[in-house]
Each structure stands twice: as structure tokens, then as C-alpha cells.
C-alpha positions in Angstrom: -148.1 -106.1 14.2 -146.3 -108.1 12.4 -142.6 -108.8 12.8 -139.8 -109.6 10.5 -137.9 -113.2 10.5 -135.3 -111.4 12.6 -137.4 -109.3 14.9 -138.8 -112.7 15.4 -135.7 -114.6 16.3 -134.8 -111.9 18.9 -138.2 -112.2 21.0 -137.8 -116.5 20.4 -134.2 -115.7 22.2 -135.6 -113.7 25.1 -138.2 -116.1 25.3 -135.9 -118.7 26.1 -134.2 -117.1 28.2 -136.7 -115.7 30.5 -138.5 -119.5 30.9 -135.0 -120.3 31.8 -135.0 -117.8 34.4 -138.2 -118.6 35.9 -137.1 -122.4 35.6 -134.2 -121.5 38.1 -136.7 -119.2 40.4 -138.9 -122.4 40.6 -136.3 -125.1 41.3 -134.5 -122.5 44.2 -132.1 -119.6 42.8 -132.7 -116.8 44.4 -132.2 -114.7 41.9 -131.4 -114.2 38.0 -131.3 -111.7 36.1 -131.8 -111.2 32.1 -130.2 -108.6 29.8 -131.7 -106.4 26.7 -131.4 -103.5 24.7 -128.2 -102.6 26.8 -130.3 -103.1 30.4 -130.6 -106.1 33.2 -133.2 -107.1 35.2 -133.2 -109.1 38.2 -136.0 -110.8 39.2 -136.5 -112.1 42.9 -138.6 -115.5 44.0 -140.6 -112.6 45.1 -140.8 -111.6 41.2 -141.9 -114.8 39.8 -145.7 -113.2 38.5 -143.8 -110.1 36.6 -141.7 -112.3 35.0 -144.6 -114.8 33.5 -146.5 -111.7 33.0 -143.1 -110.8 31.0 -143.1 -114.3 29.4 -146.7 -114.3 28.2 -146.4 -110.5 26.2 -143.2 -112.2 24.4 -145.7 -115.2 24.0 -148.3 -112.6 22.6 -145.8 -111.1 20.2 -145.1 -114.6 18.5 -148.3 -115.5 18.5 -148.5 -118.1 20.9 -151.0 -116.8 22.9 -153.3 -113.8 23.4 -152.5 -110.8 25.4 -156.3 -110.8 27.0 -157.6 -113.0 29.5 -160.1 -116.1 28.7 -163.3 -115.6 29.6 -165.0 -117.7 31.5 -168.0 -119.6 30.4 -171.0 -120.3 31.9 -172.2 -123.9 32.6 -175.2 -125.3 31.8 -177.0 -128.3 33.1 -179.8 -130.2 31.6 
């Protein structure tokens, strides 16, 4: 899918501000929350693996990352 320069911007916006958010989970605030579409969310210490789950689909969608997992590779010795 691809998006258009301002469909683009938007996800780059909520990108920010989610690593924001999980910056201030990881450095003690015990909770934040983050708006969209007309909704909040507040995410909890407790919370921390949705919201990098969260952060890696907006990753996805600007191609910055793949949505699927890496697999692993075997090791060979000789």
C-alpha cells in the first residue's frame, strides 16, 4: 500500500509521538496517553510491549521495517 505525501506525514507524526510516549514509560511516567482519529489511548508501564508493537506497524507502514518477524538462521561450523 502505498501512501500519499500526506497520509505519510500523519503516520511520521504518530510515530513521533508514540516513541515519545514510550520514552517517558522507560524513564518513569506512569502513564501517557496519545490521541487519534478523535480517540485516546493510555498506555500503562504495564503497556510498554502494545505500544512498541504499535510503534513497529507505524514503522511498517513507512517502510522502515517489516511487519513479519526475522527468521532465524542456522549456524554453521567448519
Amino acid at each position: 500500500m502505498s501512501l500519499t505525501e500526506e497520509q505519510r506525514a500523519l503516520v511520521q507524526v504518530r510515530l513521533d509521538e508514540a516513541r515519545t510516549a514510550l520514552h517517558k514509560l522507560e524513564i518513569g511516567e506512569a502513564t501517557v496517553s496519545l490521541a487519534y482519529n478523535g480517540e485516546s489511548v493510555t498506555y500503562s508501564v504495564a503497556d510498554v510491549g502494545r505500544l512498541r508493537q504499535y510503534i513497529r506497524s507505524l514503522e511498517a507502514q513507512l517502510g522502515l521495517r517489516s511487519l513479519g518477524r526475522a527468521r532465524s538462521r542456522g549456524v554453521v561450523f567448519g
